[in-house]
Short mmCIF file of the C-alpha atoms (twelve columns), coordinates in Angstrom:
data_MODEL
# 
_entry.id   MODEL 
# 
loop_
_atom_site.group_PDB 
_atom_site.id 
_atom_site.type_symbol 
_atom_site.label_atom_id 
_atom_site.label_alt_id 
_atom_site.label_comp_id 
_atom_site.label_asym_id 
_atom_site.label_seq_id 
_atom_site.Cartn_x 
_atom_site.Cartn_y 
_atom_site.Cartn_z 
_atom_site.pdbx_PDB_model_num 
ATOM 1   C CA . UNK A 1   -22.495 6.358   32.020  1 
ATOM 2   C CA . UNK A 2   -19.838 4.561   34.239  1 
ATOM 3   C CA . UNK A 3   -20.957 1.545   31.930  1 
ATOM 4   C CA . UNK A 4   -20.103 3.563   28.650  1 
ATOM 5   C CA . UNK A 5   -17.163 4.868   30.178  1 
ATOM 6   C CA . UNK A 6   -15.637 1.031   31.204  1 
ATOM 7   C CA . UNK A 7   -16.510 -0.516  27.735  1 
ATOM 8   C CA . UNK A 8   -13.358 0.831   26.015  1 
ATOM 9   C CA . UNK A 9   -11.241 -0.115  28.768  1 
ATOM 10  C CA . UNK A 10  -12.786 -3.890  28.812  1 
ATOM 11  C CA . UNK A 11  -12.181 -4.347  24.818  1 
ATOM 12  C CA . UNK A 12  -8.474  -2.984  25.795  1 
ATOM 13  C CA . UNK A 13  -8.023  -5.615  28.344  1 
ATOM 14  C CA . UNK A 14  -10.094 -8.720  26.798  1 
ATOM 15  C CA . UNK A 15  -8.719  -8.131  22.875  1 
ATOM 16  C CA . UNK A 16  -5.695  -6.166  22.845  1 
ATOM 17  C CA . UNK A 17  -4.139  -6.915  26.155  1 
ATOM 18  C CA . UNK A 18  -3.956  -10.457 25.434  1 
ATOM 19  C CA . UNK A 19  -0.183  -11.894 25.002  1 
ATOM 20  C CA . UNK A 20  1.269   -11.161 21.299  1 
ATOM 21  C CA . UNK A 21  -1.215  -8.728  20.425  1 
ATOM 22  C CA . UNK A 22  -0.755  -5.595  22.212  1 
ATOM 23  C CA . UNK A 23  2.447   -4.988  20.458  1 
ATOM 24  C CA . UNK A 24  0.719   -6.003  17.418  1 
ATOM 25  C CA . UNK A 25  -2.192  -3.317  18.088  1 
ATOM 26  C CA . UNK A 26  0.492   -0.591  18.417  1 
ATOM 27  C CA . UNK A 27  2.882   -1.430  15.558  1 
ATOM 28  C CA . UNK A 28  -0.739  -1.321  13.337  1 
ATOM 29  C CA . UNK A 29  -2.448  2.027   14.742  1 
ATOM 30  C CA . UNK A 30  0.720   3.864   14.430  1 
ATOM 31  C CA . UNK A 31  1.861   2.650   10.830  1 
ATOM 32  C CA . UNK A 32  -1.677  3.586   9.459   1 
ATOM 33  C CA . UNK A 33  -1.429  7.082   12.070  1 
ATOM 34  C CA . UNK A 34  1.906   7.764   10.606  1 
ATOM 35  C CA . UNK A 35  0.800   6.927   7.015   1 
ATOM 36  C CA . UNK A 36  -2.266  9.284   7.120   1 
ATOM 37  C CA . UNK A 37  -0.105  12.233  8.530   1 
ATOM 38  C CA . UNK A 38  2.928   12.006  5.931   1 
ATOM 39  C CA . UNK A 39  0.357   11.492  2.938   1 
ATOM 40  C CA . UNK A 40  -1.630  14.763  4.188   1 
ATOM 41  C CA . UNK A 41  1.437   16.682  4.862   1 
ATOM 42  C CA . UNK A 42  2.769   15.971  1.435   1 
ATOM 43  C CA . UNK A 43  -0.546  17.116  -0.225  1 
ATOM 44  C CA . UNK A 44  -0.159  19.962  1.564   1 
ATOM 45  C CA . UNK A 45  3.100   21.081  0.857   1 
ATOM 46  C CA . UNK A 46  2.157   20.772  -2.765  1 
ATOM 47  C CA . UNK A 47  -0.828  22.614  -2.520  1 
ATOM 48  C CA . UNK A 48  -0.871  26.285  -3.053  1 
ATOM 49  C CA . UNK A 49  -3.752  26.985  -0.301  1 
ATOM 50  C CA . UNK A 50  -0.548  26.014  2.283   1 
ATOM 51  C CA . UNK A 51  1.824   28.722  1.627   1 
ATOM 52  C CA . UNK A 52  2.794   28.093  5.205   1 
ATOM 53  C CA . UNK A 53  3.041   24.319  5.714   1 
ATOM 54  C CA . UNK A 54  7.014   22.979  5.944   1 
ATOM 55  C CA . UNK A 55  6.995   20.668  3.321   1 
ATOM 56  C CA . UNK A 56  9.832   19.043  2.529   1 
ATOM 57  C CA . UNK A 57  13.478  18.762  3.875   1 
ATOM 58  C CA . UNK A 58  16.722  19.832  1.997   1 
ATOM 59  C CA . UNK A 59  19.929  20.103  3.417   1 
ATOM 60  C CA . UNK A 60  21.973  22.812  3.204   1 
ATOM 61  C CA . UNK A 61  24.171  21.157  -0.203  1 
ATOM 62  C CA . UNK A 62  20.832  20.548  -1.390  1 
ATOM 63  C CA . UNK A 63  20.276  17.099  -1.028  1 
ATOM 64  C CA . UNK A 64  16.069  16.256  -0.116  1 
ATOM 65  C CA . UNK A 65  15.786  13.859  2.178   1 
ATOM 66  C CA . UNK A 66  12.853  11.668  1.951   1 
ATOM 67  C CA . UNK A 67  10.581  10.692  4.308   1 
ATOM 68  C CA . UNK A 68  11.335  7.275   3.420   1 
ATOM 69  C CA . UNK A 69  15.346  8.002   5.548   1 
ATOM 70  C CA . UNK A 70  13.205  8.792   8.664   1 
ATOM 71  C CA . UNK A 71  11.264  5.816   8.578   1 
ATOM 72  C CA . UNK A 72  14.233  3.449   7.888   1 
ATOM 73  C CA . UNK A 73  15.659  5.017   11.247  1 
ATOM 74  C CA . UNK A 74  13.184  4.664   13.372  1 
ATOM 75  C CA . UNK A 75  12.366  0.863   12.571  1 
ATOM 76  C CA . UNK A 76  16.187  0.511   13.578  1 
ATOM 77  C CA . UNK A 77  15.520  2.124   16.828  1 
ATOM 78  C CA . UNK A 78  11.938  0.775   17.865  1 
ATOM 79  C CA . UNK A 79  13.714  -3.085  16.542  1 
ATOM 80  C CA . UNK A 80  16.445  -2.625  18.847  1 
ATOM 81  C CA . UNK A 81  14.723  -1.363  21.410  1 
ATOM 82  C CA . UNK A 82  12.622  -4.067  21.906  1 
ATOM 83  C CA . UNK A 83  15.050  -6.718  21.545  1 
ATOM 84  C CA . UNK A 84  17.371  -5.009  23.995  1 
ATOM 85  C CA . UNK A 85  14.354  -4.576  26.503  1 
ATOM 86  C CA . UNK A 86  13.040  -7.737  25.923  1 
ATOM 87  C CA . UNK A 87  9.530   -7.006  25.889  1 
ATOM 88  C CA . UNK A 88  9.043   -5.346  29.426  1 
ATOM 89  C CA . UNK A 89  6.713   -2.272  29.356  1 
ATOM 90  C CA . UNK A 90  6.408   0.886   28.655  1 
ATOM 91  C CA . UNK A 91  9.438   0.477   26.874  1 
ATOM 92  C CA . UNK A 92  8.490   -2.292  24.704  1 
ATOM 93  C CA . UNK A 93  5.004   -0.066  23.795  1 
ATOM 94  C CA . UNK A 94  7.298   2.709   22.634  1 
ATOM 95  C CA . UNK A 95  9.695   0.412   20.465  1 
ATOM 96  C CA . UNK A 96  6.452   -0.733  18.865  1 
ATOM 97  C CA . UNK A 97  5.263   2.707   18.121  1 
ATOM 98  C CA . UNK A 98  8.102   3.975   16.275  1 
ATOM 99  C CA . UNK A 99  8.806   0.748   14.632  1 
ATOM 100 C CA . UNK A 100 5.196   1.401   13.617  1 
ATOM 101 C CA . UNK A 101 5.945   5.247   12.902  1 
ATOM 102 C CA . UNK A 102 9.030   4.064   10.792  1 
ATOM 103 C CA . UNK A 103 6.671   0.920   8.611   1 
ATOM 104 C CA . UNK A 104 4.445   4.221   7.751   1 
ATOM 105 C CA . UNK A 105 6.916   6.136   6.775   1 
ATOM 106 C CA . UNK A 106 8.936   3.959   4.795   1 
ATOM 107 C CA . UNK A 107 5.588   2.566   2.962   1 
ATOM 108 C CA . UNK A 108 4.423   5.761   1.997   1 
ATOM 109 C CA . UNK A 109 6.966   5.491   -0.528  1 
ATOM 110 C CA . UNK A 110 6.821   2.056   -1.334  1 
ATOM 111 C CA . UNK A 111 7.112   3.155   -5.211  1 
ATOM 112 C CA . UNK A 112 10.525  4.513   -4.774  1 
ATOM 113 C CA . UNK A 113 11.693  0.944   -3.279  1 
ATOM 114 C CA . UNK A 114 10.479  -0.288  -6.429  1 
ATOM 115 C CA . UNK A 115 11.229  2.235   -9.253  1 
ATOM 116 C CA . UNK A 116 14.683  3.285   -8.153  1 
ATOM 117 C CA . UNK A 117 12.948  7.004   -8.735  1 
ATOM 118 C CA . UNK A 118 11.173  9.400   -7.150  1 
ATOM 119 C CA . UNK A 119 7.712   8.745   -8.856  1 
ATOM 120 C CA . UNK A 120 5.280   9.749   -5.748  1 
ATOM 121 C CA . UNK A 121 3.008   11.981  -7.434  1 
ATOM 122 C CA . UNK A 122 2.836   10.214  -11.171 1 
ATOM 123 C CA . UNK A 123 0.851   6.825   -11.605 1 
ATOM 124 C CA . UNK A 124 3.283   4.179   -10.745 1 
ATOM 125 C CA . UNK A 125 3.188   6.174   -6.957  1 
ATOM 126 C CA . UNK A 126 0.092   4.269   -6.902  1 
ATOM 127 C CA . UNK A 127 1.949   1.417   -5.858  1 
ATOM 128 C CA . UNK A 128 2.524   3.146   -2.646  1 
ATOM 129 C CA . UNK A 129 -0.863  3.070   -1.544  1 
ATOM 130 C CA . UNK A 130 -1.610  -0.686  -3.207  1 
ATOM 131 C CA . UNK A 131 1.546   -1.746  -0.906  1 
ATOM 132 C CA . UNK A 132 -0.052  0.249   2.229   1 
ATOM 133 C CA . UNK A 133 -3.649  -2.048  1.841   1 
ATOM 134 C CA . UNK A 134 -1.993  -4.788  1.397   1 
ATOM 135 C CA . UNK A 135 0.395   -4.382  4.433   1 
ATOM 136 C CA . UNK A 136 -2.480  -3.033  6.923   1 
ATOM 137 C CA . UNK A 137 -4.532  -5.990  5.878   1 
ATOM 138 C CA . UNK A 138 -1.443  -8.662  6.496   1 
ATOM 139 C CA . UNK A 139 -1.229  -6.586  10.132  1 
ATOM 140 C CA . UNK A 140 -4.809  -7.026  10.802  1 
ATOM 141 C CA . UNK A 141 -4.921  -10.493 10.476  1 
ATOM 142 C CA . UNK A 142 -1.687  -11.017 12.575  1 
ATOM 143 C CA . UNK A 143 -3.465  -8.752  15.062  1 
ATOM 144 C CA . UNK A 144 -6.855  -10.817 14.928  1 
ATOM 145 C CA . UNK A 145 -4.785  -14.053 15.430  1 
ATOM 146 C CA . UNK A 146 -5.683  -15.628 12.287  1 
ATOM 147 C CA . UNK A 147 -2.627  -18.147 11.848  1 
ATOM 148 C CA . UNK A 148 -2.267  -20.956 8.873   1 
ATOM 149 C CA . UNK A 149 0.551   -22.679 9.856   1 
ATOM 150 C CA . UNK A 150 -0.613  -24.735 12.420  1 
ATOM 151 C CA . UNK A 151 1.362   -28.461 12.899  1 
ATOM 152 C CA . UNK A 152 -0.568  -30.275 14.956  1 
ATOM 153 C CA . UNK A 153 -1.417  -33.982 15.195  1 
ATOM 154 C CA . UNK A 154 -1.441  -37.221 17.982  1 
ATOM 155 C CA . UNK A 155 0.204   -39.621 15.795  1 
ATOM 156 C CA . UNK A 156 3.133   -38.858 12.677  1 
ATOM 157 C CA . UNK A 157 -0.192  -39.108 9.956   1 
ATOM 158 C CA . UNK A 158 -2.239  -37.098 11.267  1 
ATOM 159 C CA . UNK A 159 1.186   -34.609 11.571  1 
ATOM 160 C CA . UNK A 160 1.647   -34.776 8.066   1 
ATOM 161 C CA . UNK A 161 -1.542  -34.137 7.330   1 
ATOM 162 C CA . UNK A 162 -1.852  -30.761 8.879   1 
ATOM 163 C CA . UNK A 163 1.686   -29.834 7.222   1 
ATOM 164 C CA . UNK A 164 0.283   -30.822 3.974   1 
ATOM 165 C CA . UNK A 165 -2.783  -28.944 4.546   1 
ATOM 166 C CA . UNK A 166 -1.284  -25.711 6.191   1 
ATOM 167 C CA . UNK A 167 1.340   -25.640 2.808   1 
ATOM 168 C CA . UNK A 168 -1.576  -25.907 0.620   1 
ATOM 169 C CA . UNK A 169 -3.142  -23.042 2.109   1 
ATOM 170 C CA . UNK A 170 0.083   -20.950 1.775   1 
ATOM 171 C CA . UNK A 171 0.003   -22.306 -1.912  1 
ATOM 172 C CA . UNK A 172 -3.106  -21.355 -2.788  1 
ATOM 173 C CA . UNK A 173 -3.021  -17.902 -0.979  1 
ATOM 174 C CA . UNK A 174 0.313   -17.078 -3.250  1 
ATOM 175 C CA . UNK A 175 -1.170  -18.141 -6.036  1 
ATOM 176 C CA . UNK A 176 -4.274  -15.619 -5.726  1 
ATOM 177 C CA . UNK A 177 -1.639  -12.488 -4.260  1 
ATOM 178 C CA . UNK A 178 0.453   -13.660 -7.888  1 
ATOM 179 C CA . UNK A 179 -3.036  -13.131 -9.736  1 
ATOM 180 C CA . UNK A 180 -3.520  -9.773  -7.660  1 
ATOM 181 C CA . UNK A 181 -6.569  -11.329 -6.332  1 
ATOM 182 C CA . UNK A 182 -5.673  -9.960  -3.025  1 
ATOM 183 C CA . UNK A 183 -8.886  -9.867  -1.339  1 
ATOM 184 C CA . UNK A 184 -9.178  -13.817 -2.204  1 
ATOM 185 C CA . UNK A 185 -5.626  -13.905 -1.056  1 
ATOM 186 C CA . UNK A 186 -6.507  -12.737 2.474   1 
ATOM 187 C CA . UNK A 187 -9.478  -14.493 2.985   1 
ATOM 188 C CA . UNK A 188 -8.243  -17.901 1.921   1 
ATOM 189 C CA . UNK A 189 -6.332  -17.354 5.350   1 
ATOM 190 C CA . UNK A 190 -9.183  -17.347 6.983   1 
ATOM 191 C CA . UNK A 191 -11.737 -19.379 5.034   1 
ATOM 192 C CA . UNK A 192 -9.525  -21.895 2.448   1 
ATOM 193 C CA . UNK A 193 -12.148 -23.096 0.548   1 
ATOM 194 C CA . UNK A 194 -12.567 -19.522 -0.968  1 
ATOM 195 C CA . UNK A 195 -9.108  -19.594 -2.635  1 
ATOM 196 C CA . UNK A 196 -10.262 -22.172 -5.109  1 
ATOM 197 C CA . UNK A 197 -12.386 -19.844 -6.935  1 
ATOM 198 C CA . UNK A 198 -9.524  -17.871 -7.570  1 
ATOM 199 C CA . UNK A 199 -7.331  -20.540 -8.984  1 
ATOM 200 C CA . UNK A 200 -9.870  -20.976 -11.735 1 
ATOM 201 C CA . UNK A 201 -10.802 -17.481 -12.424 1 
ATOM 202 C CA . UNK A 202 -8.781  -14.974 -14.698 1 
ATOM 203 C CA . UNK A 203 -5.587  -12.981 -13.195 1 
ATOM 204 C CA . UNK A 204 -5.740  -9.510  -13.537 1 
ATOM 205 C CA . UNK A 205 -4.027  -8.240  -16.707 1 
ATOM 206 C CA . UNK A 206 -1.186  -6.795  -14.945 1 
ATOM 207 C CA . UNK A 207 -0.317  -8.761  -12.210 1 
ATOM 208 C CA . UNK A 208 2.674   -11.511 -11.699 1 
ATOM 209 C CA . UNK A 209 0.874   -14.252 -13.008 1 
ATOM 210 C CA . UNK A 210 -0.454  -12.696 -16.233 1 
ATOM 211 C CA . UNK A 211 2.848   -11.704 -17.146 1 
ATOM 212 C CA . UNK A 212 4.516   -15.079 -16.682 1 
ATOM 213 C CA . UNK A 213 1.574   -17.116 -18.318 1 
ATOM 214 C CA . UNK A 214 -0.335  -14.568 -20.295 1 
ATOM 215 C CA . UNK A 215 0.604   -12.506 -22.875 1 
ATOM 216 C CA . UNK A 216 2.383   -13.482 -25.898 1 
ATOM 217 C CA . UNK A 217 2.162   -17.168 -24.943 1 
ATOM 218 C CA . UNK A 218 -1.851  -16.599 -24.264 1 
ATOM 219 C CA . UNK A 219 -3.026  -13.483 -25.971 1 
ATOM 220 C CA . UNK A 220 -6.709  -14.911 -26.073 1 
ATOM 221 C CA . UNK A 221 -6.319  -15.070 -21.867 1 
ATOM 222 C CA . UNK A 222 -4.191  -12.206 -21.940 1 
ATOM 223 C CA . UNK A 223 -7.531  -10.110 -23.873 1 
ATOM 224 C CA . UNK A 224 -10.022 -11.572 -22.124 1 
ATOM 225 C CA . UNK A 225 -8.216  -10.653 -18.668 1 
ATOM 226 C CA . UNK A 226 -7.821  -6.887  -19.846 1 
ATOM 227 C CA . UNK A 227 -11.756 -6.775  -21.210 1 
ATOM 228 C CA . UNK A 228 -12.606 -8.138  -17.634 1 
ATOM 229 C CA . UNK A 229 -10.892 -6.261  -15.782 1 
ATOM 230 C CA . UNK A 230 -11.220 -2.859  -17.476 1 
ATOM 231 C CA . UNK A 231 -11.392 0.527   -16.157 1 
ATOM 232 C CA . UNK A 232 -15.478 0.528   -17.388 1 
ATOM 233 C CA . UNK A 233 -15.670 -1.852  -14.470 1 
ATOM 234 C CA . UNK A 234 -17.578 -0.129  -11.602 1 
ATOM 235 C CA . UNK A 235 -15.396 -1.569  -8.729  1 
ATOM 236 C CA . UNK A 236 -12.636 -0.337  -10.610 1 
ATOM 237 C CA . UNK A 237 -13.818 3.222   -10.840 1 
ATOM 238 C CA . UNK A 238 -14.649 3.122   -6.896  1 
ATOM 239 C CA . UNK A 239 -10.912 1.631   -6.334  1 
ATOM 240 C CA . UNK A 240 -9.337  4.133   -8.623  1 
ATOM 241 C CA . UNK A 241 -11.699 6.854   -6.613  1 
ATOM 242 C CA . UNK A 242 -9.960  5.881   -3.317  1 
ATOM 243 C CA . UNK A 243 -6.522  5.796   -4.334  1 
ATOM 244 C CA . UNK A 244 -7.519  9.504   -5.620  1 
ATOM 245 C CA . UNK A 245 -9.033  10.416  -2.215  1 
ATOM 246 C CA . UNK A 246 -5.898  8.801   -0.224  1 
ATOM 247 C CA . UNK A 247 -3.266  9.909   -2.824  1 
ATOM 248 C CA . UNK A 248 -4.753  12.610  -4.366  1 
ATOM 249 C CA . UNK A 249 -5.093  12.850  -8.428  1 
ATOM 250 C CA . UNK A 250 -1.581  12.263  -10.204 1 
ATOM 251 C CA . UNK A 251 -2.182  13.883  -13.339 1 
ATOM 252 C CA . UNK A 252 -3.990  17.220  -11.462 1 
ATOM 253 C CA . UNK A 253 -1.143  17.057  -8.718  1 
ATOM 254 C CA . UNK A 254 1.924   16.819  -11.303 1 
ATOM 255 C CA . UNK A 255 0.395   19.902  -13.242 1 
ATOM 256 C CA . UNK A 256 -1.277  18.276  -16.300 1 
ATOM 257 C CA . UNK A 257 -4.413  20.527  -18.201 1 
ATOM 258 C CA . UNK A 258 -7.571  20.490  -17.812 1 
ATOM 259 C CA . UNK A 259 -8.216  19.452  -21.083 1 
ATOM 260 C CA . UNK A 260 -6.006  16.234  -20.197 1 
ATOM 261 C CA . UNK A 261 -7.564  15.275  -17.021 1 
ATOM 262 C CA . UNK A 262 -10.832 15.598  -19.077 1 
ATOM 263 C CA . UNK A 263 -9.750  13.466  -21.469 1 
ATOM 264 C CA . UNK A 264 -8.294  10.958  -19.221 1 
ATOM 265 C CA . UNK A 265 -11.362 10.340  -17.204 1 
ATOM 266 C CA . UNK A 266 -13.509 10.618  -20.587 1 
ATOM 267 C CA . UNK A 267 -11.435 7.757   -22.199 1 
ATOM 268 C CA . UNK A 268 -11.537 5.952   -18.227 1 
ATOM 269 C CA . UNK A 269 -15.502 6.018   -19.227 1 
ATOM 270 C CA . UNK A 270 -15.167 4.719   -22.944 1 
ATOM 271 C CA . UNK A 271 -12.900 1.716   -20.850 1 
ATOM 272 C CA . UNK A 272 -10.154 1.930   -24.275 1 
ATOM 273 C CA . UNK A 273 -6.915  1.033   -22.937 1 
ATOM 274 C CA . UNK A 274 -4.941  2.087   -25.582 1 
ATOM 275 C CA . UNK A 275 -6.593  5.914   -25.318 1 
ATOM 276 C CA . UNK A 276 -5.968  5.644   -21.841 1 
ATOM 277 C CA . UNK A 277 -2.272  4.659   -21.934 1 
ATOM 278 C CA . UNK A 278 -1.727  7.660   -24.279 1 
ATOM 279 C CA . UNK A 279 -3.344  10.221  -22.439 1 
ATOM 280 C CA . UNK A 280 -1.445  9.403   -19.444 1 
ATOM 281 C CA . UNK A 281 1.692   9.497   -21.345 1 
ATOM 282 C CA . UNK A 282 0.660   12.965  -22.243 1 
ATOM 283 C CA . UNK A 283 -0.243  13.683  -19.017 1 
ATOM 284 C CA . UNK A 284 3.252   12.861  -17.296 1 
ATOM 285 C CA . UNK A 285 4.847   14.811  -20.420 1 
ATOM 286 C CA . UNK A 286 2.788   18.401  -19.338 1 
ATOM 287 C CA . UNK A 287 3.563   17.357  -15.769 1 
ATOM 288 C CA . UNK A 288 7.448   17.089  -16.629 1 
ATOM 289 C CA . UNK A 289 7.266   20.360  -19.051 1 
ATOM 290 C CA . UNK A 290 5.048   22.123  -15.663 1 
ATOM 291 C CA . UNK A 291 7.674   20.898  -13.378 1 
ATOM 292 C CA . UNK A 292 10.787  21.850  -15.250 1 
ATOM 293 C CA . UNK A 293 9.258   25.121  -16.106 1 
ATOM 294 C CA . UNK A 294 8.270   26.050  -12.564 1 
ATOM 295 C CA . UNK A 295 11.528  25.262  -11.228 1 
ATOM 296 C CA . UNK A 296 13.678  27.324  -13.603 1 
ATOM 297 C CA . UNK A 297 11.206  30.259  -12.415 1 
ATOM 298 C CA . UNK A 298 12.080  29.847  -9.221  1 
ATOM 299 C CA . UNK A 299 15.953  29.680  -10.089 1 
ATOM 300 C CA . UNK A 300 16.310  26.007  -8.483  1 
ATOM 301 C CA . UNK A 301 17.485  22.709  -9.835  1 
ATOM 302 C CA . UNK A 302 14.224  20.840  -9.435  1 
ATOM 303 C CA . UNK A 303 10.866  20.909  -9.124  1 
ATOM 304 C CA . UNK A 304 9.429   20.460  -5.395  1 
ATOM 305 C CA . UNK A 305 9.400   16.804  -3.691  1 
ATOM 306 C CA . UNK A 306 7.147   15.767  -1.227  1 
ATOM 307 C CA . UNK A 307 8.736   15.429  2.502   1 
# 
């Protein structure tokens, strides 16, 4: 047992305690602590099996503050805390908690940032989540020291030569993350070679790249990306099945039918896009009729927001 008991405390000191990662360890576990707790509280609030969960907060003129404010605030205070302290701990632990707190916040709603509107619980909220993955995974390898930049060389050739090579890394990482080939983004990091698969394969239909070189100057590309990557795919189904676990299910959370949501996952099956784009666009109008209608029941200006 003493063994058992020591193990924890060994990883602690041999892989976290090491210089540059502790901090980097904290600012991580409480971003994805923070994220899990304001995505669950949100769900609550909405939920009708909570009658007696806070929810969100409105001020007394009836402004709602998002959680997105809080977050902002208390990367402020955790950054200037740890520049002011300079690193010394505890103090340095606690600046990289709330900065940590305030990145999970603030990520949550990542879609807001983007769409200038509060879109958490329709589809384009889905960004949200995308963002969080993404960010978690750019901490992780910070945390696990994985570092491409690295100038090194005995003589001015061999200098050059790990420039070149450290910028064509970089390149070729971008170039997957503009495809929205994020996993081969990441591990190019790690393993280069791996990125060049991804330079010759299709972008997805919807990311950067498609829409800069696809499309109307490629429509052949542009179908064959959207038949590849289709919603019949399975790894798209288990993706789309997370993002409903994490996020919960937009058109069931905003107040759409049953009959829609049937639909919906019905034309998901049959993988047609265009059926798909429509029934979502009836989806978010039930959700909008729902919302306005439940909110001039209840004698108030708007329908509820999450916190």
């Amino acid at each position: 047992m003493p063994v058992i008991a020591a193990f924890p405390a060994d990883l602690w000191r041999d892989y976290v305690q090491e210089p540059g990662r502790e901090g980097v360890f904290l600012v991580l576990s409480a971003f994805l602590a923070s994220f899990v707790f304001i995505r669950t509280s949100a769900r609550m609030a909405r939920s009708e099996r909570f009658p007696w969960w806070p929810g969100s907060v409105v001020t007394d003129s009836g402004v709602h503050l998002h959680h997105l404010v809080w977050g902002i605030v208390l990367m402020m205070a955790g950054g200037t805390i740890g520049f002011a302290l300079g690193g010394t701990m505890p103090w340095f632990g606690v600046a990289a908690v709330l900065f940590g707190v305030g990145v999970g916040l603030t990520f949550d709603e990542f879609a807001l940032w983007i769409y200038l509107r509060d879109v958490y619980w329709a589809r384009e909220g889905r960004t949200s989540i995308d963002a969080v993955a993404v960010t978690a995974a750019f901490m992780g390898l910070v945390f696990l020291g994985v570092n491409p930049l690295q100038f090194t060389g005995d003589d001015v050739l061999a200098t050059l030569f790990s420039i070149g090579y450290s910028l064509g890394v970089i390149t070729i990482s971008a170039v997957c993350f503009a495809k929205s080939r994020f996993l081969h983004g990441f591990a190019t990091l790690i393993f280069p070679p791996l990125g060049f698969w991804a330079l010759v394969r299709l972008a997805k239909p919807g990311s950067p790249w498609a829409r800069r070189f696809y499309g109307a100057r490629d429509p052949k590309r542009q179908a064959r990306a959207e038949q590849r990557f289709g919603p019949h795919r399975r790894i798209t189904r288990i993706i789309e099945r997370a993002r409903e676990i994490i996020g919960g299910d937009y058109s069931e959370a905003a107040g759409a039918s049953s009959e829609t949501r049937d639909a919906l996952r019905a034309a998901e099956q049959d993988a047609s896009v265009g059926a798909i784009e429509q029934i979502r666009a009836r989806a978010e109008d039930e959700a909008r009729i729902e919302a306005e209608r439940q909110a001039a029941a209840a004698g108030r200006p708007d329908a509820p927001r999450p916190g």
